[in-house]
Each structure stands twice: as structure tokens, then as C-alpha cells.
Backbone as CSV, one residue per row, in Angstrom:
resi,resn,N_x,N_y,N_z,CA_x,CA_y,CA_z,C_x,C_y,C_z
1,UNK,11.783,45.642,48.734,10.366,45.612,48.438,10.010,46.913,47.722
2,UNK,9.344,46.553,46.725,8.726,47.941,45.859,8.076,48.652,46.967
3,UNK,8.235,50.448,46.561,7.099,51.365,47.472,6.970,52.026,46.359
4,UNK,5.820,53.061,46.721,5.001,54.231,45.858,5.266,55.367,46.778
5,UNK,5.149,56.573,45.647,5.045,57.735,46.884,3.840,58.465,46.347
6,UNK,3.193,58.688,46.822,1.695,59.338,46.211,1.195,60.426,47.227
7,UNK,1.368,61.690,45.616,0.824,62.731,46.300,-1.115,62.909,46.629
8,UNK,-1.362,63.953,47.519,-2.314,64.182,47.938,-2.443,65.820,47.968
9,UNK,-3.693,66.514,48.277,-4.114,67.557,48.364,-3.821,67.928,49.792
10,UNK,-4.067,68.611,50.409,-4.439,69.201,51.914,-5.796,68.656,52.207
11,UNK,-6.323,68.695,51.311,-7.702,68.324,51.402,-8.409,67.007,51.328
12,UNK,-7.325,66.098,50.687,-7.365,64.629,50.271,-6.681,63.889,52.057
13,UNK,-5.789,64.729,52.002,-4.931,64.214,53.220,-5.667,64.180,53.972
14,UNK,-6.498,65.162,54.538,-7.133,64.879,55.962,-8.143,64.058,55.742
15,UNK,-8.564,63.984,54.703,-9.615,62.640,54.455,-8.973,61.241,54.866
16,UNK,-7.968,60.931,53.532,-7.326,60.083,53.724,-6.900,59.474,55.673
17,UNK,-6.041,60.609,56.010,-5.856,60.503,57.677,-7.256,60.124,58.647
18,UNK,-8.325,60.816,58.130,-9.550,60.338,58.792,-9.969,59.035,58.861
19,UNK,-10.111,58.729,57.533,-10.419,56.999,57.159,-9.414,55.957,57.622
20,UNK,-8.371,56.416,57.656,-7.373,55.507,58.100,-7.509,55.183,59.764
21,UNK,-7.734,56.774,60.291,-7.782,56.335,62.042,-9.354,55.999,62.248
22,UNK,-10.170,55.981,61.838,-11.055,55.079,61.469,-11.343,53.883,61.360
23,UNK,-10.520,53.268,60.576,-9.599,51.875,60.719,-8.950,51.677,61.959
24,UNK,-8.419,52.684,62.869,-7.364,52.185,63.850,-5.753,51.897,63.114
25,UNK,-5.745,52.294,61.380,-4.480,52.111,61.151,-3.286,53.307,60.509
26,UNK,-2.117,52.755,60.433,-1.693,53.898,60.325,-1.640,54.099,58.515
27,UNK,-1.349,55.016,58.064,-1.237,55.886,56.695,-0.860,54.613,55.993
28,UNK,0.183,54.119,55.985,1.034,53.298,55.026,0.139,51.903,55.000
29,UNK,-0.323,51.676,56.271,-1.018,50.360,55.762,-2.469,50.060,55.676
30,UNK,-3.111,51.305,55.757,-4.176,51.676,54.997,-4.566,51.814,53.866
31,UNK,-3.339,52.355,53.076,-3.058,52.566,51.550,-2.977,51.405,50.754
32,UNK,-1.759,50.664,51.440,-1.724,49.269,51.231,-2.781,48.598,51.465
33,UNK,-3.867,48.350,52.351,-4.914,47.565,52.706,-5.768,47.878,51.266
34,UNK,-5.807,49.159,51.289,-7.015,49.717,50.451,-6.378,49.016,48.801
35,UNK,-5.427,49.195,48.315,-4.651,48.689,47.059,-5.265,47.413,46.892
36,UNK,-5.177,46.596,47.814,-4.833,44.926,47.805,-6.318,44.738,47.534
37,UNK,-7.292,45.222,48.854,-8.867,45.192,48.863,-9.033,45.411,47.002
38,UNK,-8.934,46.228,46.592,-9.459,46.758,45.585,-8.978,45.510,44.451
39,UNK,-8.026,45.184,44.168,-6.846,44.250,43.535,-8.144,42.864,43.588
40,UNK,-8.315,42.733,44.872,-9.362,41.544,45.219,-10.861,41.592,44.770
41,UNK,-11.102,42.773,45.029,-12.665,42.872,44.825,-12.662,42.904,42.976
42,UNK,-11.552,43.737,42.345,-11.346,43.441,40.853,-12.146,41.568,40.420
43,UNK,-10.915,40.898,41.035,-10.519,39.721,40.488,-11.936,38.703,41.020
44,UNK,-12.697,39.194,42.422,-14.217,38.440,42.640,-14.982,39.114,41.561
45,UNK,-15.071,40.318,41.077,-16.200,40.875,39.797,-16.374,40.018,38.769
46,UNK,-14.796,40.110,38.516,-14.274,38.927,37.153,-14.954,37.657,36.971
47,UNK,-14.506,37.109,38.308,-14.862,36.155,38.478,-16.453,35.106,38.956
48,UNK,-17.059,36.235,39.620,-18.898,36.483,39.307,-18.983,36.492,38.100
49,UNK,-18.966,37.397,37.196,-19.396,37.341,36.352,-19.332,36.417,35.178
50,UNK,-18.001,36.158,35.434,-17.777,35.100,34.349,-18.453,33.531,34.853
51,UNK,-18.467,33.567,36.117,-19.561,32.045,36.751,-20.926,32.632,35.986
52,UNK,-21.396,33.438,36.089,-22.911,33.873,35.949,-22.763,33.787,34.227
53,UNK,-22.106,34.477,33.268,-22.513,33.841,32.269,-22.303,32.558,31.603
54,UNK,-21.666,31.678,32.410,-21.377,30.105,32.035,-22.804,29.733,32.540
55,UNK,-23.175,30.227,33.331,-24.706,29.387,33.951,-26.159,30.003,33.642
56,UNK,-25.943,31.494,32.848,-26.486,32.039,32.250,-27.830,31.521,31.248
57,UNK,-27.454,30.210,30.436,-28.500,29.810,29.510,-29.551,28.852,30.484
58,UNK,-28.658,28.039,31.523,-29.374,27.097,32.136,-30.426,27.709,33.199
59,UNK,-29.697,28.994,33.780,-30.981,30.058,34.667,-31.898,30.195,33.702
60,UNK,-31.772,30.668,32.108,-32.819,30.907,32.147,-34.199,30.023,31.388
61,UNK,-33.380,28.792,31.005,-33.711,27.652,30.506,-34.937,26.817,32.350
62,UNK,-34.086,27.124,33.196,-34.928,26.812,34.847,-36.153,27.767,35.474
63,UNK,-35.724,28.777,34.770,-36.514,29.964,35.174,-36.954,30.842,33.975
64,UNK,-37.613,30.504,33.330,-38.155,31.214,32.018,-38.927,32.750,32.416
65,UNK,-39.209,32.483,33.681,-40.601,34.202,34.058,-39.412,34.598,34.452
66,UNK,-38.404,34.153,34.588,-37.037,35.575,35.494,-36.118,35.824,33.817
67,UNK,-36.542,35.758,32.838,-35.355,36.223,31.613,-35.488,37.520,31.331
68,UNK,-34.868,38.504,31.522,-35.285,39.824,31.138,-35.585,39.961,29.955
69,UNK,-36.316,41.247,29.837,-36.791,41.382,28.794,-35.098,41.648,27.463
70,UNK,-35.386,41.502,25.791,-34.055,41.622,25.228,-33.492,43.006,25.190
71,UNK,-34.594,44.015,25.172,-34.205,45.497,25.202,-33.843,45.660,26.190
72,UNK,-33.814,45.706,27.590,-32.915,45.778,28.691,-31.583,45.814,28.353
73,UNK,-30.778,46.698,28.579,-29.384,46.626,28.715,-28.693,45.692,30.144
74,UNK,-28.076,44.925,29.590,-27.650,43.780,30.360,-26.797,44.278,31.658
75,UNK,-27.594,43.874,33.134,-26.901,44.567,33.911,-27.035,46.060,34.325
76,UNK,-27.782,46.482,33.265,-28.198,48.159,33.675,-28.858,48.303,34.799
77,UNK,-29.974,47.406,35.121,-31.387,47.444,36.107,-31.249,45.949,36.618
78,UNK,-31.376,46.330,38.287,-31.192,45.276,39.236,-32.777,44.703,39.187
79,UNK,-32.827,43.332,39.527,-33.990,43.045,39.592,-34.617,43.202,40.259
């Protein structure tokens, strides 16, 4: 099985060690947890977003008072 070896600070470490027993877990599969989490939360962004602009014309074709204004930068300002 592939591994990584990844350095840290003195200062990163005890963070790192904090958050982990925090978790209740140990170093290695914290790192790993945290990798995979992140890997996942990537691929739901993707995947929001790309649902939201397929359905994009029909929101605002249903809801005409919710279309932002066009000068708004898309996504800049939560509603």
C-alpha cells in the first residue's frame, strides 16, 4: 500500500497531535481521515455546483425576484 511521509514544524506538530486526540485518533489515521474528507468534500463542490448550474435557468425562469442582479460577481455574495 502507498504511504507519504510528511514533514511538520514543532509547531504544526503539536497542533496537528491536538486535533487528532481531539478526534480520539491516532496521527496516521487522522491524516488519512483528513486526506480522504477533503478528496470528498472536493468531488460534493463539483458536484453542487455543476447540479446548480444545469438547473440554473429554470430557478430563475420559477423565481424571477430571486435572479441576482448581472453586476454581482457570481457566487461572491451569499444571499
Amino acid at each position: 500500500m502507498p504511504s507519504l511521509n510528511v514533514s511538520f514544524t514543532e509547531e504544526e506538530m503539536e497542533g496537528v497531535r491536538a486535533a487528532a486526540a481531539a478526534e480520539g485518533k491516532s496521527l496516521k489515521q487522522y491524516l488519512h481521515d483528513l486526506g480522504v474528507r477533503e478528496m470528498h468534500r472536493k468531488r460534493f463542490v463539483a458536484g453542487a455546483a455543476s447540479w446548480a448550474d444545469r438547473l440554473r435557468e429554470e430557478f430563475d425562469e420559477a423565481f424571477p425576484d430571486e435572479v441576482p442582479p448581472p453586476e454581482r460577481d457570481r457566487g461572491a455574495t451569499a444571499a
